[in-house]
DSSP file (Angstrom, degrees, kcal/mol; ACC not computed):
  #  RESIDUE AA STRUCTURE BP1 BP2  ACC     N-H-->O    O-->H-N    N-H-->O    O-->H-N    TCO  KAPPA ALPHA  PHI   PSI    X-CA   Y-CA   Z-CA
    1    1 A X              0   0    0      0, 0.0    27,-0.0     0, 0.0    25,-0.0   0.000 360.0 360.0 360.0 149.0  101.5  107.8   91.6
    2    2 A X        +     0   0    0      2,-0.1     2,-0.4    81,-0.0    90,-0.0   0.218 360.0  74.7-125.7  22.9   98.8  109.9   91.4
    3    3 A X        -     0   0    0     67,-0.0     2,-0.1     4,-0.0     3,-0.1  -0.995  51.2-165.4-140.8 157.4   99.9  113.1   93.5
    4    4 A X        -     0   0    0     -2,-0.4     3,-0.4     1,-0.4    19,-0.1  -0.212  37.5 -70.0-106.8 176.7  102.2  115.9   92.9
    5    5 A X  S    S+     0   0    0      1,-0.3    -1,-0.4    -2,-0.1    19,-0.1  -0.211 111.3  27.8 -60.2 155.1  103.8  118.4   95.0
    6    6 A X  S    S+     0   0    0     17,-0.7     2,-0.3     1,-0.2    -1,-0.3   0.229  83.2 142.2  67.5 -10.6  101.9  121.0   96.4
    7    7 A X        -     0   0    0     -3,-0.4    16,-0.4    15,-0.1    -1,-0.2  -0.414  56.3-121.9 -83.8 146.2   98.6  119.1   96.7
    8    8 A X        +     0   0    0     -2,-0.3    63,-1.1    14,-0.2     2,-0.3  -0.372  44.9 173.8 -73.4 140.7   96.2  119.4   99.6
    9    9 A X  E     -AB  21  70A   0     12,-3.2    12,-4.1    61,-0.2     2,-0.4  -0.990  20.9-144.3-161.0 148.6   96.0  115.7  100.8
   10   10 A X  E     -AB  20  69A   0     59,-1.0    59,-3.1    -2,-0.3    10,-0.2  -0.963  18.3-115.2-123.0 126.2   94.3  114.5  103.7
   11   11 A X  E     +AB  19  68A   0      8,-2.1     7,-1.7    -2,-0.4     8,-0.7  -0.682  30.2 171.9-120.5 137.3   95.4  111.5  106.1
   12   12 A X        +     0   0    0     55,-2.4     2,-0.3    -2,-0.2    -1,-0.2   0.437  63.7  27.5-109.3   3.0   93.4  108.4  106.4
   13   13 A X  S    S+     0   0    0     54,-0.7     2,-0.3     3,-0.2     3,-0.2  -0.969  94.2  45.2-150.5 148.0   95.1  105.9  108.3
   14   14 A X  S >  S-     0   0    0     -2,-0.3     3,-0.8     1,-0.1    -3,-0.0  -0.563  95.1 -48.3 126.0 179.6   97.7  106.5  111.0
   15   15 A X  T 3  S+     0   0    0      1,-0.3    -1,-0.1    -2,-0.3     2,-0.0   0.849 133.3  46.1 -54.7 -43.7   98.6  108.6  114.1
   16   16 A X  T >  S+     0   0    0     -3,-0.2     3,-0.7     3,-0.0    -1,-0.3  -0.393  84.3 159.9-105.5  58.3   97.7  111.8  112.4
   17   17 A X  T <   +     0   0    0     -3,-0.8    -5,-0.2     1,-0.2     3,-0.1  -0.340  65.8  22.5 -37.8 137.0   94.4  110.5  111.0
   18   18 A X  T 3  S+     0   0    0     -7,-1.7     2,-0.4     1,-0.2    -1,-0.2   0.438  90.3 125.1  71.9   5.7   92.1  113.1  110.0
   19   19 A X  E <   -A   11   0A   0     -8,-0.7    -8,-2.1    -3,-0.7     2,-0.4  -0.679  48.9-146.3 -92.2 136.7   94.9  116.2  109.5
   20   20 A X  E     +A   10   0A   0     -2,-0.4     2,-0.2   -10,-0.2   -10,-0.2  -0.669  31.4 158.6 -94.0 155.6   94.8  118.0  106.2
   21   21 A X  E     -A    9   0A   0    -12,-4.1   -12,-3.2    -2,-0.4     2,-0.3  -0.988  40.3-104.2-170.7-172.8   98.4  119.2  104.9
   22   22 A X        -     0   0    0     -2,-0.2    14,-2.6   -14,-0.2   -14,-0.2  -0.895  34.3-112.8-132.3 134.1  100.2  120.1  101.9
   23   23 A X  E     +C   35   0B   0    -16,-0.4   -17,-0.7    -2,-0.3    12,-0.3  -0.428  26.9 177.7 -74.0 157.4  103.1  117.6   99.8
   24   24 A X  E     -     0   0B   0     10,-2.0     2,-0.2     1,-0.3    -1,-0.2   0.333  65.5  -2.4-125.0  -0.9  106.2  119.0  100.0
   25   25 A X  E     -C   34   0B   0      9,-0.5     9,-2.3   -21,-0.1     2,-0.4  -0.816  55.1-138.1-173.8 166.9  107.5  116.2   98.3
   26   26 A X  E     -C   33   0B   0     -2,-0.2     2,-0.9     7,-0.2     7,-0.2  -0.919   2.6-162.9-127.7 136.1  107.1  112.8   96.6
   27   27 A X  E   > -C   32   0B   0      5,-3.3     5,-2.0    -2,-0.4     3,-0.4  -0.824  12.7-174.2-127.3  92.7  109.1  110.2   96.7
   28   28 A X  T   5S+     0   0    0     -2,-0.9    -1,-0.1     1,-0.2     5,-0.0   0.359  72.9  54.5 -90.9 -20.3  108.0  107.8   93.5
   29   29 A X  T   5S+     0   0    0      1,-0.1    -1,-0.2     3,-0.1    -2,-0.0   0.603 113.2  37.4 -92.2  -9.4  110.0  104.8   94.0
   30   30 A X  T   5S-     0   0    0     -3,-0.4    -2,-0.2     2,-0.2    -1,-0.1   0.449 106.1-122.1-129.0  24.9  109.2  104.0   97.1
   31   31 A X  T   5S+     0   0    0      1,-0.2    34,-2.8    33,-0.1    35,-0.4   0.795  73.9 130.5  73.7  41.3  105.3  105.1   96.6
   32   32 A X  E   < -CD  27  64B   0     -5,-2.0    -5,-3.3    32,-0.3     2,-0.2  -0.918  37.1-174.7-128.2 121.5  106.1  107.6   99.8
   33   33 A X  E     -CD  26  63B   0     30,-1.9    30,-1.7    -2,-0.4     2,-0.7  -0.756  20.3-134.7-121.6-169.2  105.3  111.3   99.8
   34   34 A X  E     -C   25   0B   0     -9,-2.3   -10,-2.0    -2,-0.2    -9,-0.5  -0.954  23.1-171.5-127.0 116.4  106.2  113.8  102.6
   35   35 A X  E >   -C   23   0B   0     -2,-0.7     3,-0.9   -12,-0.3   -12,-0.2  -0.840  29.0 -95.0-112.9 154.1  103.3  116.2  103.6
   36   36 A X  T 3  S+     0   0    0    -14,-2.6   -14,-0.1    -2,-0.5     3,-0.1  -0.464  99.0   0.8 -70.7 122.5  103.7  119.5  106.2
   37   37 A X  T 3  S+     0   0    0      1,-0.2     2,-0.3   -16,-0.1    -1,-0.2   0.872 109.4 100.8  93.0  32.0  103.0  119.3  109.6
   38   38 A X  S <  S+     0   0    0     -3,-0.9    23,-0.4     1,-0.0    -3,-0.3  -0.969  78.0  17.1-163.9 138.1  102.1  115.5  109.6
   39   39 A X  S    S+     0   0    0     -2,-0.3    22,-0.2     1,-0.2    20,-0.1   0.564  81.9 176.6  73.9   8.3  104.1  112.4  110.6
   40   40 A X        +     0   0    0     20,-0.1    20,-0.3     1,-0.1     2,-0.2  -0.190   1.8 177.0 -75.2 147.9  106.7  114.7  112.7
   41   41 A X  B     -E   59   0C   0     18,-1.6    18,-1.6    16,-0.2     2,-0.1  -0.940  34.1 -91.4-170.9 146.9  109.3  112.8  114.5
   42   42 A X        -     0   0    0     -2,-0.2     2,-0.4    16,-0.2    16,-0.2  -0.515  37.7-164.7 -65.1 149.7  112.5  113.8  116.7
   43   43 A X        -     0   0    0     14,-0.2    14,-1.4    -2,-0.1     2,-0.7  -0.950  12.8-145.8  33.7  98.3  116.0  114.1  114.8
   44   44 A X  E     -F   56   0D   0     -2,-0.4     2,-0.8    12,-0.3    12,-0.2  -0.678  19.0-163.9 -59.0 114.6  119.0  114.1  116.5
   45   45 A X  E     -F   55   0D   0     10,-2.9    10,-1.3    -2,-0.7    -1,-0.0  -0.833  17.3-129.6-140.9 114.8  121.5  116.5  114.7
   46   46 A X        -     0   0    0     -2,-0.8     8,-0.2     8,-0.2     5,-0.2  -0.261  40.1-103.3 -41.2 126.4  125.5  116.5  115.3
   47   47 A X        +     0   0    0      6,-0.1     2,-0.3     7,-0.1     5,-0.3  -0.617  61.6 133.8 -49.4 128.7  126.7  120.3  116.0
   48   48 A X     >  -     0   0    0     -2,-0.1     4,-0.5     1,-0.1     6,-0.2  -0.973  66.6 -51.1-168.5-145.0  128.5  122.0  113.0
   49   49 A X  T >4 S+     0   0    0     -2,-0.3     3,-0.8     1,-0.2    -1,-0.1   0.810 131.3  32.6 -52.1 -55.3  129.2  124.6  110.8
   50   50 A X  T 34 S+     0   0    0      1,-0.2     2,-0.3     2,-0.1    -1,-0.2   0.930 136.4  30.2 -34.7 -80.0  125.1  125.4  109.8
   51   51 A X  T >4  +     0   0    0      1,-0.2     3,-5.5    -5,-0.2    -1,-0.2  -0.423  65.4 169.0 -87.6  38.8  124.1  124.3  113.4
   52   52 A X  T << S+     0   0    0     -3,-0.8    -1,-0.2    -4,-0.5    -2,-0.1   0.439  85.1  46.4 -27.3 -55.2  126.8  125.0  116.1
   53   53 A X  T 3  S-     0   0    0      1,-0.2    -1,-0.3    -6,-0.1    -6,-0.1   0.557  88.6-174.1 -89.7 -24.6  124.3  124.2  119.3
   54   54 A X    <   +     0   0    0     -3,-5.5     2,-0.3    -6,-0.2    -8,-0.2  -0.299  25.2 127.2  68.3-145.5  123.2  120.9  117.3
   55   55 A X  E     -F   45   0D   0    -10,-1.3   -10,-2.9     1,-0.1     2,-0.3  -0.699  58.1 -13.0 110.0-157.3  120.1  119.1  119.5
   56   56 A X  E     -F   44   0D   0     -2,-0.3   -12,-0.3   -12,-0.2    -1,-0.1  -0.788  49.6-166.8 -99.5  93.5  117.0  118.2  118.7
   57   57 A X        -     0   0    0    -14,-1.4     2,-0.7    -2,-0.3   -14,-0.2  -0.155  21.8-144.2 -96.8 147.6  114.7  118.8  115.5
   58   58 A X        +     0   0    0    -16,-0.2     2,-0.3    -2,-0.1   -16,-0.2  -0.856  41.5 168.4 -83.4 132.9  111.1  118.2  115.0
   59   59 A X  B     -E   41   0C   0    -18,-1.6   -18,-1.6    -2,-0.7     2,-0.3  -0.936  34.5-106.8-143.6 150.6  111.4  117.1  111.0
   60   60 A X        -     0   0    0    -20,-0.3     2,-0.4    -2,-0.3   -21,-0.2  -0.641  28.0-152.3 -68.3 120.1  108.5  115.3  108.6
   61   61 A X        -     0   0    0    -23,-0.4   -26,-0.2    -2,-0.3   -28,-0.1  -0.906  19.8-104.9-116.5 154.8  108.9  111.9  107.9
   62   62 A X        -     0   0    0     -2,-0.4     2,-0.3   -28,-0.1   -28,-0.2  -0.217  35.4-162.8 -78.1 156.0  107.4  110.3  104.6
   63   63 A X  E     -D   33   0B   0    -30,-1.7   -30,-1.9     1,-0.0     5,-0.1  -0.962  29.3 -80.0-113.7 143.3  104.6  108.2  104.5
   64   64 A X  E >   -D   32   0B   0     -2,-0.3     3,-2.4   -32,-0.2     4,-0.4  -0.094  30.6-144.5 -32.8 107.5  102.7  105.8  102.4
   65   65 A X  G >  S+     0   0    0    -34,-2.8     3,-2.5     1,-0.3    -1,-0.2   0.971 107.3  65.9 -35.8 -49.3  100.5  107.5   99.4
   66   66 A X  G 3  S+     0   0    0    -35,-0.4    -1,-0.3     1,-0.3    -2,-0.1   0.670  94.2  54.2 -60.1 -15.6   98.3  104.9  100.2
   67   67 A X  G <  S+     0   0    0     -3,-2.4   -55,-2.4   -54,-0.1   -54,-0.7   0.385 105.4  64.6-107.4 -23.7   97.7  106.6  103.8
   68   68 A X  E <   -B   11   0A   0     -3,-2.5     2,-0.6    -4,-0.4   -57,-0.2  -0.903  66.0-157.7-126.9 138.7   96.7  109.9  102.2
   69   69 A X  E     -B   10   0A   0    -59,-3.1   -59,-1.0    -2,-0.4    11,-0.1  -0.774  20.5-105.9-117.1 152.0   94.0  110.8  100.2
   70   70 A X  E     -B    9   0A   0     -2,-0.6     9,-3.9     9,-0.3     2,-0.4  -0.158  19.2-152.7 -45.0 127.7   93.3  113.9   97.6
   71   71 A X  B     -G   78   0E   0    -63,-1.1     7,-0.2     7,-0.3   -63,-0.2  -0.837  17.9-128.1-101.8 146.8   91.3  116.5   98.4
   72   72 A X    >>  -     0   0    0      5,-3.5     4,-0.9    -2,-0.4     3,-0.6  -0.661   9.8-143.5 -88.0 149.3   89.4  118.3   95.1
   73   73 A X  T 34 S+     0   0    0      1,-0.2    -1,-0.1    28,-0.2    28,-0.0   0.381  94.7  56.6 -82.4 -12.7   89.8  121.3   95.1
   74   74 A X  T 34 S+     0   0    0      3,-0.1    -1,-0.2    25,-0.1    -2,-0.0   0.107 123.0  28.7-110.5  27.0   86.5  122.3   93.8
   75   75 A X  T <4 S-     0   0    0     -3,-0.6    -2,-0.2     2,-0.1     3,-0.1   0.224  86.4-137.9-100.3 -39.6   84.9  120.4   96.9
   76   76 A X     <  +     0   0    0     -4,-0.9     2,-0.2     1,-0.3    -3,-0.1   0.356  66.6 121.0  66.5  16.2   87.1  120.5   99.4
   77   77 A X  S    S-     0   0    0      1,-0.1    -5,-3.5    -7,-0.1     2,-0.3  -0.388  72.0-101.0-174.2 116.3   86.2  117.2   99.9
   78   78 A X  B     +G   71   0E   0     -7,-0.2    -7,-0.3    -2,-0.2     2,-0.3  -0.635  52.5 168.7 -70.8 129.0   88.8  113.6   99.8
   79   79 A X        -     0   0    0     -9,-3.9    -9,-0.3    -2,-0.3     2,-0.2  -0.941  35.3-115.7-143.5 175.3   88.3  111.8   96.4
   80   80 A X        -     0   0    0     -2,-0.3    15,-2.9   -11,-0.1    16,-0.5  -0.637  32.8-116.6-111.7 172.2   89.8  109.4   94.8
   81   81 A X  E     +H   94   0F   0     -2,-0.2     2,-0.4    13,-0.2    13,-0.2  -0.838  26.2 173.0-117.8 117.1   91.7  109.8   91.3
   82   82 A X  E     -H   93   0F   0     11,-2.6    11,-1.8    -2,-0.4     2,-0.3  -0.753  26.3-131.8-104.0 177.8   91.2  108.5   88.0
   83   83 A X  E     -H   92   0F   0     -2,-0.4     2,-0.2     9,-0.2     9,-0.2  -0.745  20.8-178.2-119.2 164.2   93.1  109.7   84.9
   84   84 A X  E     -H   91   0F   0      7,-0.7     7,-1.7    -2,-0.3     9,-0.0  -0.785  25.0-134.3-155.8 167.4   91.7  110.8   81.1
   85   85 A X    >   +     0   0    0     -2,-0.2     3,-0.6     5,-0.2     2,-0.2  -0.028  33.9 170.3-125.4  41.8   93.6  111.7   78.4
   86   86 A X  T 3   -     0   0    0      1,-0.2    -2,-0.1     2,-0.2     0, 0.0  -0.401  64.8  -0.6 -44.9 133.8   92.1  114.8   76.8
   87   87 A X  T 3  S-     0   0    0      1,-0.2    -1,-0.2    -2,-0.2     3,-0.1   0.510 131.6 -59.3  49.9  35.4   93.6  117.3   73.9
   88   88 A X  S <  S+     0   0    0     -3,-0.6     2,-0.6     1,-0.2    -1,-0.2   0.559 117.7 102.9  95.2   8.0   96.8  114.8   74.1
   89   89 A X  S    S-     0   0    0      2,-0.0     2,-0.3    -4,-0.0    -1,-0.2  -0.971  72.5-123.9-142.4 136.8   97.7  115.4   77.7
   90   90 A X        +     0   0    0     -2,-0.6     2,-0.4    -5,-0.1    -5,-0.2  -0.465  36.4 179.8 -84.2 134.7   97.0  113.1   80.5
   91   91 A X  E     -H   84   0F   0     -7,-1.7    -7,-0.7    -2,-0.3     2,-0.2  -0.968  24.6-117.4-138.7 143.8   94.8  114.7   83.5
   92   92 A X  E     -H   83   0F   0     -2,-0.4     9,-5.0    -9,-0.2     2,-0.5  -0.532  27.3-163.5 -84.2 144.8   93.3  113.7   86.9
   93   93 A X  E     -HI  82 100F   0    -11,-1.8   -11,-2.6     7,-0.2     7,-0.2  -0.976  20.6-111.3-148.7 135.5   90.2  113.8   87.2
   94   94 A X  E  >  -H   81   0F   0      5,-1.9     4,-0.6    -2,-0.5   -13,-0.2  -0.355  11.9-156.3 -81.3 132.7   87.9  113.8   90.4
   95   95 A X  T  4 S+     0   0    0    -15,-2.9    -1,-0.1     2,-0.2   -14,-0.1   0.906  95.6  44.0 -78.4 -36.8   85.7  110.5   91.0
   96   96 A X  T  4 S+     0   0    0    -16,-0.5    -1,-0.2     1,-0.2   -15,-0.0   0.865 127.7  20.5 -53.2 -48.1   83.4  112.8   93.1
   97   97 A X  T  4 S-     0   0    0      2,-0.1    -1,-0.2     0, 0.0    -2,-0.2   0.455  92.5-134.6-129.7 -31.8   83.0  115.7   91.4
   98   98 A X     <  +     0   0    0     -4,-0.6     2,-0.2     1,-0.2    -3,-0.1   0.582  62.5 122.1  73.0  -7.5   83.9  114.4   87.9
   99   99 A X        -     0   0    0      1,-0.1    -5,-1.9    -6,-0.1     2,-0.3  -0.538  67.5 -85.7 -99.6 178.5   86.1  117.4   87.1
  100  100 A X  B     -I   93   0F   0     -7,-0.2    -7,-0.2    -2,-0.2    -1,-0.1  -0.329  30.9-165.5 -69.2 135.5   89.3  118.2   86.3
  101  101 A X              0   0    0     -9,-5.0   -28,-0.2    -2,-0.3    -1,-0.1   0.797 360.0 360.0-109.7   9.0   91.9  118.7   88.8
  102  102 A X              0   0    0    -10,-0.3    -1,-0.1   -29,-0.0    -2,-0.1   0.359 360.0 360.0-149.6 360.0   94.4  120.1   87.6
């Protein structure tokens, strides 16, 4: 998979089409990440100790990687990712911009 946590990702296919957000997490077997504030959907949640009143919660639900794409950070700009191997450590590396990104 070719995003991490915390990266600024942009979404290209879907309901939320065109929203930038930020991973909050990746979920690598099933090629799925979770990004803020994108895909949100209702939760129904059982009263107890945490949550005495229970209800309904607005919560993030994961999505396909393939559905979001990187944005470089030294563009701002979605691009797509190849990898390099340089001084022994593998790094991604912007098809747009040609630099490194991280």
């Amino acid at each position: 998979m070719f995003l991490k946590t915390g990266d600024k990702v942009r979404v290209i296919a879907g309901k939320d089409k065109g929203k930038d957000g930020q991973i909050i997490k990746t979920i690598a077997a099933d090629n799925r990440v979770v990004v803020e504030g994108i895909n949100k959907v209702k939760k129904h949640q059982k009263a107890s100790q945490a949550n005495p009143q229970g209800g309904i919660a607005d919560v993030e639900a994961p999505i396909n990687a393939s559905n979001v794409m990187l944005i470089d950070p030294s563009t701002n700009e979605p691009t797509r990712v190849s990898f390099e191997v340089k001084d022994g450590k593998k790094v991604r590396i912007s098809k747009k911009s040609h630099k490194a990104i991280d």
